[in-house]
Residue frames as qw, qx, qy, qz and C-alpha x, y, z in Angstrom:
[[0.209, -0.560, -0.166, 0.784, 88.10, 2.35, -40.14],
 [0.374, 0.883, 0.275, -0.067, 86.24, 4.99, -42.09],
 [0.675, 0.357, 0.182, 0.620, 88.54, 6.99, -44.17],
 [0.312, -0.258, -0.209, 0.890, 90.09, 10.45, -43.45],
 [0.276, 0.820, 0.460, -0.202, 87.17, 12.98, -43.48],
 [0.432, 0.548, 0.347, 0.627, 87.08, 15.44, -46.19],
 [0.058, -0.931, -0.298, -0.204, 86.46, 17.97, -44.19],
 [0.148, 0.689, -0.480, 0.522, 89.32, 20.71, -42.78],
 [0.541, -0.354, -0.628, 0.434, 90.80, 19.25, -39.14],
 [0.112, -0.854, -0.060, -0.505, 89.94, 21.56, -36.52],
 [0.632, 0.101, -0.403, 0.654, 92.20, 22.81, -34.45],
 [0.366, -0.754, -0.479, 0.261, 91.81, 24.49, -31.12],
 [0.001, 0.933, 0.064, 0.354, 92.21, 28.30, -31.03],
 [0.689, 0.108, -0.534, 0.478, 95.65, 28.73, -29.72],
 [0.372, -0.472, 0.079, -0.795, 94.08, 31.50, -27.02],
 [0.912, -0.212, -0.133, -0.325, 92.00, 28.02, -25.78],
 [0.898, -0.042, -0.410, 0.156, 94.76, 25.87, -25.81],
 [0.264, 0.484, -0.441, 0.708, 97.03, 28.54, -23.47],
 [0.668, -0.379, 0.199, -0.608, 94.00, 29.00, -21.30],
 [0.946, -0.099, -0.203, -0.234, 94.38, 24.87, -21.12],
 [0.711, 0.448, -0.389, 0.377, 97.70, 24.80, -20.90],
 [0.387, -0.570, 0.280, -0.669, 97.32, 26.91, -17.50],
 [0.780, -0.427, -0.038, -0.457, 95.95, 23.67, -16.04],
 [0.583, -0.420, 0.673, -0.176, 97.60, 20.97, -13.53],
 [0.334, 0.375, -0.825, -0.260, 98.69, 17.95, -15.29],
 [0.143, -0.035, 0.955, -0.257, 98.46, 15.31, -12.43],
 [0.480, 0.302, 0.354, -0.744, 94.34, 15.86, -12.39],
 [0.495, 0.533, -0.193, -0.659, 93.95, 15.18, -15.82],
 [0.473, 0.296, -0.830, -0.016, 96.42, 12.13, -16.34],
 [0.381, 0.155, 0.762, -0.500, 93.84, 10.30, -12.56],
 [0.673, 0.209, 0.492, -0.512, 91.21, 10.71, -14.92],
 [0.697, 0.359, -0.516, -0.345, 92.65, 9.14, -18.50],
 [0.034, -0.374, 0.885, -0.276, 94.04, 6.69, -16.37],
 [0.430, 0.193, 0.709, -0.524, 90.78, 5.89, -14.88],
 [0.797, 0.465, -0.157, -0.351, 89.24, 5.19, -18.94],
 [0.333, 0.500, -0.792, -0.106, 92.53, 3.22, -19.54],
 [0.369, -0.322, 0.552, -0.675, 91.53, 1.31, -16.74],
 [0.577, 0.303, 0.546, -0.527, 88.13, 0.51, -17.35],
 [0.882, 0.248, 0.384, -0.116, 88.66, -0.12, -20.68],
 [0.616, 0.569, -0.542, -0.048, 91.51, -1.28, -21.81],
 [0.245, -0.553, 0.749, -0.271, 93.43, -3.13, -18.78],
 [0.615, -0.302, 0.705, -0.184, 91.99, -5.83, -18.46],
 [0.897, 0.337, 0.284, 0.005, 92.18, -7.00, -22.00],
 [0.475, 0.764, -0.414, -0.139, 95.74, -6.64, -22.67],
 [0.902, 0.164, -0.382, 0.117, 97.44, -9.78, -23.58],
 [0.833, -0.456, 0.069, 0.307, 100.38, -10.92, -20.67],
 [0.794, 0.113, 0.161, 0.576, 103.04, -10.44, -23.33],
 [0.068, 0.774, 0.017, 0.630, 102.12, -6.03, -23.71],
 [0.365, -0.903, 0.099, -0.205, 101.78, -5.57, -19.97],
 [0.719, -0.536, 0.190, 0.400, 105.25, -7.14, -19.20],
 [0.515, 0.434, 0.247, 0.697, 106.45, -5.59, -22.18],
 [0.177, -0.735, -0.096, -0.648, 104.97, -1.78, -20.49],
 [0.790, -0.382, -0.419, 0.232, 106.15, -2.33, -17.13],
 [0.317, -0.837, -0.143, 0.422, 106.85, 0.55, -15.53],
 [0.408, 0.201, 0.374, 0.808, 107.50, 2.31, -18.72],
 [0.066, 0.619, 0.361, -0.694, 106.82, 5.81, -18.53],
 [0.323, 0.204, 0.569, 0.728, 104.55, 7.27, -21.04],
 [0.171, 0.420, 0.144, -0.880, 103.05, 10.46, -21.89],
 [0.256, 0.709, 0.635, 0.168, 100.10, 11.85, -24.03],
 [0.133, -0.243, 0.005, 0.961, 100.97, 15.18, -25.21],
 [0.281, 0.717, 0.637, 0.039, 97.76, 16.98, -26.89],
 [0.487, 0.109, 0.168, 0.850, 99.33, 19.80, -28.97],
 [0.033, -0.442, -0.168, -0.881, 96.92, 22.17, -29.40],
 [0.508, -0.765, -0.313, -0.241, 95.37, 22.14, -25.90],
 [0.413, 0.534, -0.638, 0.371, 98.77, 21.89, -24.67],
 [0.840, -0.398, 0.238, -0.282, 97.85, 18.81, -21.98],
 [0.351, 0.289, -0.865, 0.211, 100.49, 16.34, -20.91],
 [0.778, -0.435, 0.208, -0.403, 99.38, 13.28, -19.40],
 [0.442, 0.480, -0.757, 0.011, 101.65, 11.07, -18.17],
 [0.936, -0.170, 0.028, -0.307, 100.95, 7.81, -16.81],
 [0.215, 0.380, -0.899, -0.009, 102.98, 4.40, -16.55],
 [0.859, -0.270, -0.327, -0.288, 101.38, 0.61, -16.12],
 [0.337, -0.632, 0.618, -0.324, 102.10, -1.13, -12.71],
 [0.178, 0.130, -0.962, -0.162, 101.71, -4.86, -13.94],
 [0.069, 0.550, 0.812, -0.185, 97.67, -4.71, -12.67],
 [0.079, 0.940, 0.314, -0.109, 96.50, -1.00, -13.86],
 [0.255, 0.744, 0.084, 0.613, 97.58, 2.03, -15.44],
 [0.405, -0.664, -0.211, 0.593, 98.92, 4.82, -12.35],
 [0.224, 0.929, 0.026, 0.294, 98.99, 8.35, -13.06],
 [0.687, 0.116, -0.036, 0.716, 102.51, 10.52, -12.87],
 [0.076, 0.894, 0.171, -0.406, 103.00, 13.33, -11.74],
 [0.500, 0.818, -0.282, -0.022, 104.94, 15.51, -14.95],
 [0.790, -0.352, 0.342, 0.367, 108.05, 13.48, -15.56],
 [0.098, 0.787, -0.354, -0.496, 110.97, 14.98, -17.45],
 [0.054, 0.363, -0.797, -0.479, 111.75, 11.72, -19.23],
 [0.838, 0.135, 0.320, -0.421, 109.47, 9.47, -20.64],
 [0.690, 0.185, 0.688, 0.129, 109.61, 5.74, -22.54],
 [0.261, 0.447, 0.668, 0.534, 107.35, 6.82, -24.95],
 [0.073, 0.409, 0.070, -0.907, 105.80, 10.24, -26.05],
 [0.224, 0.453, 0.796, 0.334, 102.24, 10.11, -28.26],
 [0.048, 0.300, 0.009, -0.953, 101.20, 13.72, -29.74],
 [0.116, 0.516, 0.654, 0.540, 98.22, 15.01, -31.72],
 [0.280, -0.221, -0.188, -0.915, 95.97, 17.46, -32.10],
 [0.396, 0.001, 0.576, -0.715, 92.99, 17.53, -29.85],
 [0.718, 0.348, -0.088, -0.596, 90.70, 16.70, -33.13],
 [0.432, 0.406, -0.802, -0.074, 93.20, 13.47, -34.17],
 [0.024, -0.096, 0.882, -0.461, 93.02, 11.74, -30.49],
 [0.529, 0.178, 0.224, -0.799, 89.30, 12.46, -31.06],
 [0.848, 0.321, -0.283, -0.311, 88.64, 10.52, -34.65],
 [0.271, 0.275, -0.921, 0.054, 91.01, 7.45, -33.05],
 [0.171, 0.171, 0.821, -0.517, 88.78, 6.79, -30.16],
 [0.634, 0.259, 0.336, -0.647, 86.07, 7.25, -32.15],
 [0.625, -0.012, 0.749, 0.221, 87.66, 4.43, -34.74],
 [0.416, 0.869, 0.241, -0.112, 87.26, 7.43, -37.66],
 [0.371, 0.808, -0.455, 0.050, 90.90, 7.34, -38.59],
 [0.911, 0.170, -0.216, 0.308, 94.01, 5.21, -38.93],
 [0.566, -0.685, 0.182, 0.421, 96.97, 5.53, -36.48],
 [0.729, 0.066, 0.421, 0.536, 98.97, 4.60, -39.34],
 [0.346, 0.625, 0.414, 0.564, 97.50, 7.28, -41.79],
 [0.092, -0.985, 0.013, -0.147, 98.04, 10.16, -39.25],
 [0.449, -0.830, 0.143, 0.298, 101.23, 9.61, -38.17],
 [0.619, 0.158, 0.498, 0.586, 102.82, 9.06, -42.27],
 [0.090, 0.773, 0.387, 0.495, 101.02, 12.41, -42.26],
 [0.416, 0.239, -0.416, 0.773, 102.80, 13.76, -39.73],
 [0.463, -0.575, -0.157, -0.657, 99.57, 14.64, -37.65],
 [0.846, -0.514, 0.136, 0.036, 100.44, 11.57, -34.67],
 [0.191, 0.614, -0.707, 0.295, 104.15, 11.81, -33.41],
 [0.868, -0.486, -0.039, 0.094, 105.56, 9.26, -31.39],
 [0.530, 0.628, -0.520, 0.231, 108.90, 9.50, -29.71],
 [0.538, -0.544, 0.603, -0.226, 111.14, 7.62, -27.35],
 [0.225, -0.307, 0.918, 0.111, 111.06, 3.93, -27.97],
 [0.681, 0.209, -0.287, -0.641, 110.22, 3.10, -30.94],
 [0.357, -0.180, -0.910, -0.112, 109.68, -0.77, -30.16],
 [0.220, 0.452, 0.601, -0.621, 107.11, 0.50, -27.05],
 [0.278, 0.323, -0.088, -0.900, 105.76, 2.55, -29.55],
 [0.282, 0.270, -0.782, -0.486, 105.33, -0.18, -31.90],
 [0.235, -0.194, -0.941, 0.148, 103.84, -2.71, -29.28],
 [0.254, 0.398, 0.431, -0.769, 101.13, -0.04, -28.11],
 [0.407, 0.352, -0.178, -0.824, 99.99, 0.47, -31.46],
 [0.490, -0.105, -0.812, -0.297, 99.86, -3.39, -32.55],
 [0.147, -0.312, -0.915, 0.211, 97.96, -4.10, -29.24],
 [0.279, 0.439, 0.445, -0.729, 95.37, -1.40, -29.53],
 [0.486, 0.276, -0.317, -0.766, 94.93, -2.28, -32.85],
 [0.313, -0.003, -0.945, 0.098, 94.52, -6.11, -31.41],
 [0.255, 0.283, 0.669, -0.639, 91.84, -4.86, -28.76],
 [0.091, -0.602, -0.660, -0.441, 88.00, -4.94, -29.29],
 [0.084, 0.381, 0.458, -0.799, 87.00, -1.50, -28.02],
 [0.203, 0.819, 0.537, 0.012, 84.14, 0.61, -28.53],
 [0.243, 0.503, 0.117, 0.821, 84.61, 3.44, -30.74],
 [0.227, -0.307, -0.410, 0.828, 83.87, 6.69, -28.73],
 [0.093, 0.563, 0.647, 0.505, 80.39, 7.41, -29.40],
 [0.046, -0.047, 0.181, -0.981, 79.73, 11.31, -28.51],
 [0.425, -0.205, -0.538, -0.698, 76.31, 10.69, -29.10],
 [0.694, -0.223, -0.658, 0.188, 76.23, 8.73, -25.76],
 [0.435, -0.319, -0.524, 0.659, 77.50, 11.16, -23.82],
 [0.075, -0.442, -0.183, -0.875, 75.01, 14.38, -24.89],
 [0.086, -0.291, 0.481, -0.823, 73.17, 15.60, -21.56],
 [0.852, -0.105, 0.092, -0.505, 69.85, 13.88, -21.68],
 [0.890, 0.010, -0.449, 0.076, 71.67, 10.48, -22.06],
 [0.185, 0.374, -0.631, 0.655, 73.71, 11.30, -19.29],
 [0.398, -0.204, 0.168, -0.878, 70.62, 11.86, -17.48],
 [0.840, 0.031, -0.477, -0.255, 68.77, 8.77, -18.57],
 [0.669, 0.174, -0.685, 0.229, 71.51, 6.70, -16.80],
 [0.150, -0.002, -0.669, 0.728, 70.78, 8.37, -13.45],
 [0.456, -0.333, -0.362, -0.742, 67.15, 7.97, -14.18],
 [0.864, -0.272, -0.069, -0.418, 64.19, 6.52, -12.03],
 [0.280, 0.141, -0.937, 0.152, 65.81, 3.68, -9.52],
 [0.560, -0.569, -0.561, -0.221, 63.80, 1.42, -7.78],
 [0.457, -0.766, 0.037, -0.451, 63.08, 2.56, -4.36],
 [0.548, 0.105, -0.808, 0.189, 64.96, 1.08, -0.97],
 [0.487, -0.648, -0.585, -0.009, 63.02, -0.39, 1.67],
 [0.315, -0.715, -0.401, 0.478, 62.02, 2.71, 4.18],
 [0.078, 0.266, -0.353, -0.894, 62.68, 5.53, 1.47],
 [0.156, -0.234, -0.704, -0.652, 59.06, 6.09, -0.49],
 [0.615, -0.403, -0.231, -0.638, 55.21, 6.20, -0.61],
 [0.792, -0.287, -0.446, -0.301, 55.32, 3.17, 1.88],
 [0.215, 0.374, -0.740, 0.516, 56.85, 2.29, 5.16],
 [0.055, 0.152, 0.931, -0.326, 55.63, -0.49, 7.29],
 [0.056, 0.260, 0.889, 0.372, 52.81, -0.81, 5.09],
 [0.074, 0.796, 0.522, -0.297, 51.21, 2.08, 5.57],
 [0.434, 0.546, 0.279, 0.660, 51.14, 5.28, 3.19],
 [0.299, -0.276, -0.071, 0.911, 53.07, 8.54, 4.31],
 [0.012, -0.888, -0.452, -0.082, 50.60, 11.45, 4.67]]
């Protein structure tokens, strides 16, 4: 991991994060779910997902003020709707959650910096953080997801039979 940038963290405009705050929960916590999912489920070890068994846990994002809360079912992540208690509680700043997933900062070094909270149970807490720091993921490369690459990926497909220039071997006039 790259060391903590020099530059200032930025921190959402607390105007922004009310306006966010405005939104439904459930909506939000379908679609982290649906990244946990896809990548992360199916490479955690036997011993994390019976260890996370219908343990309820949240994502709190302070300055956007989003709760997502979520819990594993022993085959997949399942979104929650807001639950009043949770397992485990994991906070940051919008910018913090940002430079983990993008493997540009240390769990460790934000949360001895008081920037990542965790509360509830601290052995969950403990067993999330050693097994995502046990996974091979891809950092989160913004760069991937700027509008022409989006595009790209829903570029040119090949044709399917009766759709195009040709049908029964003759050319549409």
């Amino acid at each position: 991991m790259k060391p903590s940038s020099p530059f200032p963290r930025f921190v959402l405009p607390p105007a922004v994060g009310s306006l966010l705050g405005l939104l439904p929960a459930y909506p939000g916590s379908v679609l982290l779910v649906q990244a946990l999912n896809l990548n992360l489920a199916r490479q955690l070890p036997a011993d994390v997902c019976s260890f996370l068994l219908h343990k309820k846990l949240r994502i709190y994002v302070r300055d956007a003020h989003l709760t997502f809360d979520f819990t594993w079912t022993g085959q997949r992540f399942s979104a929650c709707p807001r639950l009043q208690a949770t397992d485990l509680a994991i906070s940051a700043n919008a910018h913090d959650f940002m430079r983990l997933a993008q493997r540009r900062e240390d769990p460790d070094t934000l949360f001895f910096s008081r920037r990542l909270a965790m509360e509830g149970d601290t052995e969950l807490g403990l067993v999330v953080k050693n097994a995502l720091d046990a996974l091979e993921l891809p950092a989160l490369d913004l760069q991937q997801w700027t509008p022409l690459k989006v595009l790209a990926r829903f570029g040119p497909r090949k044709r399917t039979a009766g759709i195009g220039p040709r049908e029964h071997g003759r050319e549409r006039t």
